[in-house]
C-alpha positions in Angstrom: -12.9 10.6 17.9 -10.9 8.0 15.5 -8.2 6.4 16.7 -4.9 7.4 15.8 -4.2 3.9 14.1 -6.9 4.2 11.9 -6.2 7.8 11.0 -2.9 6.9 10.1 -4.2 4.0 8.0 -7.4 6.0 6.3 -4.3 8.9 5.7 -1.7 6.7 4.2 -4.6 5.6 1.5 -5.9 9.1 1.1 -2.3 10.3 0.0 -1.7 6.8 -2.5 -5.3 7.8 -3.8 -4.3 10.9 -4.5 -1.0 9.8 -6.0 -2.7 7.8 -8.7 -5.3 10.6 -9.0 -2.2 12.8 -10.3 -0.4 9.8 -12.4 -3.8 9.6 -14.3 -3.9 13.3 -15.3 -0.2 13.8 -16.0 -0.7 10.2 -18.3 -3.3 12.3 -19.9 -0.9 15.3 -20.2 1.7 13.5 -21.7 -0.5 11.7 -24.3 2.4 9.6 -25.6 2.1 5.8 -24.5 6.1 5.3 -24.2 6.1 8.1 -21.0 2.1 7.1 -19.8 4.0 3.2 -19.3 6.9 5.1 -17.6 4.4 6.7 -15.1 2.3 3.4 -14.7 6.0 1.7 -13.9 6.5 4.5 -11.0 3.3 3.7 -9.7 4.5 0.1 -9.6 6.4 1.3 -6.6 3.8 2.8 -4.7 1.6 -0.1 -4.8 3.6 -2.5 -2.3 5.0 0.6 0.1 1.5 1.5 0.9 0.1 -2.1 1.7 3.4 -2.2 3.5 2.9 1.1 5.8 -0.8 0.0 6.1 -0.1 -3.3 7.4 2.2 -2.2 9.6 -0.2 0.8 11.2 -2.5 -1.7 11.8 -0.2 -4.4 13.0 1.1 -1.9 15.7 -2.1 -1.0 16.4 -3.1 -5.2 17.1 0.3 -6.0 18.7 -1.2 -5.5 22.3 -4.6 -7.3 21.3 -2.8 -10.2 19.5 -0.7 -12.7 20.8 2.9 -14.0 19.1 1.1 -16.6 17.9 -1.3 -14.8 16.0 0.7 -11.9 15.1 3.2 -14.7 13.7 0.3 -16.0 11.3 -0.5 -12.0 10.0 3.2 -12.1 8.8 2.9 -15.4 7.3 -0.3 -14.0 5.1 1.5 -10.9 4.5 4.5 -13.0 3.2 2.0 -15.5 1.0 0.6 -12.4 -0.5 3.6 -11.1 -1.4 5.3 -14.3 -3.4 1.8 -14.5 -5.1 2.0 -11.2 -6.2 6.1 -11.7 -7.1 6.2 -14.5 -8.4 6.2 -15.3 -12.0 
């Protein structure tokens, strides 16, 4: 079976997935780029809060393999990533 880390992981993408799936057709619904931008900005959102959730699954799924140390150094990357992607 897969473990329930993983799952959580592979469902948590599934769902985002899914999520863009639907922004694309409603953008396509709409037709009007003023309200497709407004649905690209919502999706803005979604972005960050599923590398978040992800991270996180798999960090809790590490924490008993890693030690501080190492588990200190994941939250540095995560934290690096993050002010590239920020900053402007």
């Amino acid at each position: 079976m897969f473990d329930k880390i993983v799952m959580s992981m592979a469902t948590v993408r599934v769902i985002s997935g899914c999520i863009e799936i639907t922004a694309a057709l409603l953008m396509l619904r709409l037709n009007q780029v003023d309200k497709a931008l407004l649905v690209n900005s919502g999706l803005a959102v979604v972005g960050p809060i599923v590398l978040l959730s992800t991270t996180a699954l798999g960090l809790v799924g590490l924490a008993d393999k890693l030690s501080f140390g190492r588990l200190f150094w994941v939250f540095v990357g995560v934290a690096i990533i993050f002010i590239g992607v920020l900053k402007k």
